[in-house]
N, C-alpha and C positions, 0 to 999 in steps of 0.2 A: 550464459544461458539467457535466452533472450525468453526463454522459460526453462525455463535454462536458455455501407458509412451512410448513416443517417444524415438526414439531409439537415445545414442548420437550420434552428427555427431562431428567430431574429428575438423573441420573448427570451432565451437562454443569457442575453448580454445587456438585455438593455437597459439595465441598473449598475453601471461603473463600481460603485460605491462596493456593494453586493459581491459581486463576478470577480472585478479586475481586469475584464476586457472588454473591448469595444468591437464589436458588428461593422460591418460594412456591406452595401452593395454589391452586385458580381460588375465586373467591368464589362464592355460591348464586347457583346459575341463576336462583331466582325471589325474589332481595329483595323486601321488600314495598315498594312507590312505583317501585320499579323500571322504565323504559322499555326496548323490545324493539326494536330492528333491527339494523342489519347491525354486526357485530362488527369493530369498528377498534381499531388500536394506538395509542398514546398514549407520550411522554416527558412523565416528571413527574420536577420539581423540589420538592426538599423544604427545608426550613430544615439547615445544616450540621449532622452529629452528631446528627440523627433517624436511631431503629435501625430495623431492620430491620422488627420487629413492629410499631412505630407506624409505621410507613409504609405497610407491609401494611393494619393496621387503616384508614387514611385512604383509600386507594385503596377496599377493601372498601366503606367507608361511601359512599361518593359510586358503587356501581353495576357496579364493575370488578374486574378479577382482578389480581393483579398475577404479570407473568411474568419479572421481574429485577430485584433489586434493587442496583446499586451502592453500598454505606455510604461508601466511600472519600467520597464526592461529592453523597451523600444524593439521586442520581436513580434512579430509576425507572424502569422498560419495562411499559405495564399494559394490557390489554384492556377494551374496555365495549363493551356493545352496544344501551347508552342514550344516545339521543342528546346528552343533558342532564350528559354525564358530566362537558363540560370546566367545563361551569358550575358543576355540585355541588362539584367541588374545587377551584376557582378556576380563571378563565381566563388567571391572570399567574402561575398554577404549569403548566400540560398544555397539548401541543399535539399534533393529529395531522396528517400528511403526509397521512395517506389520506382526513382528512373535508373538509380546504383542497382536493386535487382533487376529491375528489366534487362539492363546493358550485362550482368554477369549473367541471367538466363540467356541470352541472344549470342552473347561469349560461347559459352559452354556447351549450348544446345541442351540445356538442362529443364526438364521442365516445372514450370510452376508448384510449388509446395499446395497438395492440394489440403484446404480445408476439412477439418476434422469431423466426427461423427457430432452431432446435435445431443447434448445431455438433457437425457429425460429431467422434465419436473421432480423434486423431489414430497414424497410422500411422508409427512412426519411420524406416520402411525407405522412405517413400514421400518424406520430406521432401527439400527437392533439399541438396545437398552441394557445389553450389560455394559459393568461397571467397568473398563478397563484402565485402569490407572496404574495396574501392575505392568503394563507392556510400557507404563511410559519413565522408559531409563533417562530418555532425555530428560526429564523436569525433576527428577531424583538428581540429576546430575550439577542441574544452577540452584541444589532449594529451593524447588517453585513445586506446587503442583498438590494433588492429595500422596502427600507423602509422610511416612513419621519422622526422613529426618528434617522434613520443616515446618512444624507446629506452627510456626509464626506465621506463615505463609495461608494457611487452610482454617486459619479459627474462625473467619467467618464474616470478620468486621471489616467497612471499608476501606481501612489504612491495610489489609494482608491484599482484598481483593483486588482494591483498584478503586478509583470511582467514577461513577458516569459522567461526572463535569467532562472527562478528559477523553476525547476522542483522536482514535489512530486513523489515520488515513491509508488504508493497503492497497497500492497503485499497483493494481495486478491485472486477473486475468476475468473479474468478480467473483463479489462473492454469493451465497447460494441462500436466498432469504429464507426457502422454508426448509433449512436444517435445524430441528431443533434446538442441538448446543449453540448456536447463530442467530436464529431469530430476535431474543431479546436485547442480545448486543449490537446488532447491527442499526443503523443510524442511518433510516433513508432520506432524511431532508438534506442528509449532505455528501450521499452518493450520488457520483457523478459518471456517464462514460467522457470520455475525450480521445477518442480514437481517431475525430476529424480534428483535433489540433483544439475544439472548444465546448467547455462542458455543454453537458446535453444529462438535463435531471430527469428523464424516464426510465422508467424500473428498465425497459428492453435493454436501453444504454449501457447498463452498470450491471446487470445480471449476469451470472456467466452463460455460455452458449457451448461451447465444445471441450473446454480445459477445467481441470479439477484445480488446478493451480493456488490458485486466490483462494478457494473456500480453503485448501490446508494449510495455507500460511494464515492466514485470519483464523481460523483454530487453535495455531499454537500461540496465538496471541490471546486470546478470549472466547475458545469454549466457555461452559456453562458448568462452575462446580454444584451441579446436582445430583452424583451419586451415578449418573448414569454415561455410558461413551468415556472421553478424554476431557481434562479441564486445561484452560492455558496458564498461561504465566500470570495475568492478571484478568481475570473473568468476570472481574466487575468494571470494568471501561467500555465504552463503544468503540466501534470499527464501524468505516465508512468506505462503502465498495465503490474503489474510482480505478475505472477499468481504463486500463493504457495499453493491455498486450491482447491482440486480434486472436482470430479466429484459425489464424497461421502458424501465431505464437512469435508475430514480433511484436516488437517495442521502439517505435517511431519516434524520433525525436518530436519533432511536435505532440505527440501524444504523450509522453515524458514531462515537457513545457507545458501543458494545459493541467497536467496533473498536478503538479508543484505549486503551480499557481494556485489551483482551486481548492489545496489544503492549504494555503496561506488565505486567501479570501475568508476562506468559513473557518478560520483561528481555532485550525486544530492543533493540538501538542508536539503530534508527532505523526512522521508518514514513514511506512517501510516499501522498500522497492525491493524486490528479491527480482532484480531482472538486470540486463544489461541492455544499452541503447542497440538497435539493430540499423541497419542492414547487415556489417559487416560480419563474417562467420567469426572472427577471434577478432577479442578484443587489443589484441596486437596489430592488427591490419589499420596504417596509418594513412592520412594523403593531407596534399589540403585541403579538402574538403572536410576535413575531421575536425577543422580549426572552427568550422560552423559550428557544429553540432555541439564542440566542446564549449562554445562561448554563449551559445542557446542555454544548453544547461547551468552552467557555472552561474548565468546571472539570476537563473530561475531561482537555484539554489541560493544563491546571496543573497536575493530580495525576500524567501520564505522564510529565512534563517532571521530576517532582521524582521521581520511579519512576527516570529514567535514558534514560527516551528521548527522543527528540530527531525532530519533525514537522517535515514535508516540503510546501508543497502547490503546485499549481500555481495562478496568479494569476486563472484564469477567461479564458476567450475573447470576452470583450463588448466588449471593446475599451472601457470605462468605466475612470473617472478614480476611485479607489480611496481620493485622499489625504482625511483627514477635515478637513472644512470648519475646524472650529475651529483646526487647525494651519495650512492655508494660507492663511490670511482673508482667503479668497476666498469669497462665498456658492453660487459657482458648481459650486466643487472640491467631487470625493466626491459631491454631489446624495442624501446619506446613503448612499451603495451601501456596500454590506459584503460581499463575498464570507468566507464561510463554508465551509474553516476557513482560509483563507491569513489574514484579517485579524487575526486575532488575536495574543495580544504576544509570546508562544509559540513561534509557528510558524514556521518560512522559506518566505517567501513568494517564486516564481518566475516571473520572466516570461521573456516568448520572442522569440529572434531568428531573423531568418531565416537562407539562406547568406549574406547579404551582412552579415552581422552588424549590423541597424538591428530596433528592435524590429517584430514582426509586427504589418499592421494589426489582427488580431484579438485580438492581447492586450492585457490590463487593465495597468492599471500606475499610481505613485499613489507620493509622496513620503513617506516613513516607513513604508509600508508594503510595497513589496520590496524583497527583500535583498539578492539578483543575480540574474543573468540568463543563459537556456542555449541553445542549439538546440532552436527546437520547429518551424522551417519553415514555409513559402508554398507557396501554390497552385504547381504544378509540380516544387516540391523539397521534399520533406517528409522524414521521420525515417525509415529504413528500420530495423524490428527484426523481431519474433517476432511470429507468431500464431500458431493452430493449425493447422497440416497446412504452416506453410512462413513464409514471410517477405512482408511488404508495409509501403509508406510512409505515412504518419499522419503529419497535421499539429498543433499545437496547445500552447497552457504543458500539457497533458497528458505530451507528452513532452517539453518542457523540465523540469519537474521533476525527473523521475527522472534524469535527467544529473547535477544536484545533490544528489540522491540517492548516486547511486556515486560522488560525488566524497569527502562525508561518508563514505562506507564504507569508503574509500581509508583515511581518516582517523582513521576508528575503529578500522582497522585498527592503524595505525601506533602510535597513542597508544590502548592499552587502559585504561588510566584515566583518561580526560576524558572529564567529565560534559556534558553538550546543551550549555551554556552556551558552555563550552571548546570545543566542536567548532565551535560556529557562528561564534564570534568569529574562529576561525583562518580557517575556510571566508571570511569576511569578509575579512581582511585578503591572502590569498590569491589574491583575485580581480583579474583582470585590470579595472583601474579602465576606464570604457568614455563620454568625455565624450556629451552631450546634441547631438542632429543639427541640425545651424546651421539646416538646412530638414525639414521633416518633413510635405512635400506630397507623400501620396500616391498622388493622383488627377491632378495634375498641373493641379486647376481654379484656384491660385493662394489657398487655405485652408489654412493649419495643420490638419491633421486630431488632432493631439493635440499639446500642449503640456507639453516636458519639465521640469521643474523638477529645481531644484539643481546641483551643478558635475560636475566630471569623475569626483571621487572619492566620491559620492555622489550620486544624483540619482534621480528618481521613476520611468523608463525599465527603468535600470537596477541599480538598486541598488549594492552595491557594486564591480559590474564581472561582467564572465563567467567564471563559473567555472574551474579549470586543472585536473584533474589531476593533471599534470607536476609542478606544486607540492605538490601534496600526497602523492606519495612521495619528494620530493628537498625537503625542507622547510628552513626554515632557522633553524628550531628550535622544539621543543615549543610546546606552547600553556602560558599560562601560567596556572597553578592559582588563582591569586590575581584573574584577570581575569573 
């Protein structure tokens, strides 16, 4: 579920320190060899420890501009509007999202995914005010929430709620400043859009525009427990709306890349992605070209991970077997699929249950590759949080993730100095262990529809159990520094 361009302005970069990227010039409109069409963006990978200006010059040479440059990671965000660009600088360094669709619309004769309806401003005085906390099964379900059975969770103080030192980063679709439950969690000095591959701090950037998306997963992250609407998991933390998924409802590798980075830049705790990298329709559809994309993120991820923060994502809705062949040897398992970014070694990867706590038929799931498992809901019962103008239900590991999301926030709370590692580990040990379903026919035609591997206390379903919590403000002792 890939939810399932402002122009740069050169002030957005030009404090390294700050940012973590560097600006550059656009290269001559008219190189000589040069080819002319339609001006597309590019993620380019560079060898480690290439600067800034040999990067620049390489991009330059092969036809394109370059409009970001990460050194931490030696990638790149670059323009060309030669067709020939990915060729001139190699096709096992540059990939673009926007020339992979154009070439499968041109294929297919399919046309362009048209842009969504423009969401009204939201009106605070128009949102409704009742109390609904009864509708929310999910948050009864991890001991989170205004609920009796988690006292510990609702009393009030800022080891249940959360606290504002610790901000999430929700790399979504934005989120919606003037919702009330959102307003005072929301943290605009470190919302960012990055839809052109480089932050860009204007409210229009990081705002949402046609997707509800981002406002309800940052909901179930940190609604507002005031009595009124839905509360999150931890409602006393910020959230920081750093918008990566368009207007389309993709999710750009470079726009992925610029978001990683800029919640490692502004040393936030934690970031949730409830999305998967797009072009490709299933995150199974491989080439090499995917070896870009996959080494763009992997090192985003490594360098935020070692920056201090700590990636969130959701498992993907394909309902695809995740675990990689070589580990279950099985030629069957995995079928190569890689969702992008939960697969990677990084990340915590989430899959989703329903009410009845059995995983959803539409989630992904895969043996070493999720870590536990939340409330993301079924046809009929889905996730109730935040949108703009009020509140609606949404299914999907979209809103399982951020449950684990504020449970981590919980945590980060509690324990102000443990690093990603420390958090994940505890969030791991934590978890309500969840065995493997004796039957897992969900059509009732006498077919295993998915097959769970591993035991109680780890297993491919569900990692290592469903999230609590209740545990994570009533702990039963620190995480351990050494782990």
């Amino acid at each position: 579920m890939s939810l399932l361009a402002r122009p740069l302005r050169a002030a957005v970069c030009t404090v390294l320190v700050l940012s973590g990227c560097v600006t550059a010039g656009p290269a001559a409109a008219d190189e000589p060899g040069c080819g002319h069409g339609r001006n597309l963006r590019y993620v380019v990978t560079f060898d480690r420890g290439t600067s800034e200006s040999a990067a620049r010059a390489q991009v330059t040479g092969a036809c394109g501009a370059t409009t970001v440059y990460y050194p931490q990671i030696a990638v790149a965000v670059a323009t060309s509007g030669d067709p020939d660009f990915g060729g001139r600088i190699g096709l096992d360094r540059a990939f673009s999202a926007q020339a992979e669709r154009l070439a499968a619309q041109r294929a297919t004769e399919v046309r362009p995914q048209p842009a969504r309806a423009t969401l009204p401003a939201t009106d605070p005085a128009k949102v409704p005010t009742a109390d609904l906390s009864d509708r929310q099964w999910d948050m009864r379900m991890i001991n989170a929430g205004r609920s009796p059975a988690a006292p510990g969770v609702s009393g009030g103080t800022d080891v249940s709620h959360g606290s504002r030192d610790v901000v999430v980063g929700v790399l979504d679709s934005g989120i919606d400043p003037g919702h009330p439950d959102l307003s005072a969690a929301l943290d605009r000095d470190d919302s960012a859009g990055c839809l052109t591959g480089a932050p860009d701090r204007s409210e229009s950037a990081w705002k949402p525009t046609t997707s509800v998306h981002g406002t309800h997963v940052a909901g179930i992250i940190a609604a507002a427990d005031d009595g009124h609407g839905v509360t999150g998991v931890a409602p006393g933390v910020r959230v920081a709306s750093v918008k990566v998924i368009d207007d389309r409802g993709y999710a750009d590798p470079e726009a992925a890349v610029c978001g990683l980075m800029w919640a490692a830049s502004r040393h936030m705790r934690l970031t949730n992605s409830s999305f998967f990298v797009n072009p490709w329709t299933l995150s199974c559809i491989r080439g090499d070209d995917r070896g870009v994309v996959h080494e763009a993120l992997a090192r985003a991820v490594e360098y935020s991970t070692s920056a201090g923060t700590l990636n969130v994502a959701a498992a993907t809705n394909e309902a695809v077997d995740l675990t990689p062949a070589a580990r279950s040897g099985s030629p069957a398992a995995g079928a190569g699929c890689e969702a992008l970014p939960a697969a990677l070694r990084d990340v915590v990867a989430v899959s989703a249950v329903g009410s009845d706590r059995v995983k959803a038929g539409y989630s992904s799931y895969g043996l070493g590759v999720i870590d536990v498992t939340a409330p993301g809901g079924e046809t009929g019962e889905c996730v109730l949080s935040t949108v703009p103008g009020g509140y609606a239900p949404l299914c999907g590991t979209s809103m399982a993730a951020p449950h684990a999301t504020g449970v981590l926030a919980l945590l980060a709370s509690m324990y102000r100095d443990a690093g990603p590692r420390q958090l994940r580990r505890t969030l791991d040990a934590q978890a309500m262990p969840m065995p493997c379903p004796a039957d897992y026919d969900l059509t009732g035609d006498g077919t295993q529809d998915a097959y769970c591997a591993g035991y109680e206390g780890f297993n491919g379903f569900y990692g290592h159990g469903m999230v609590d919590a209740l545990a994570a403000v009533a702990p039963r002792g620190r995480p351990d520094p050494a782990r």
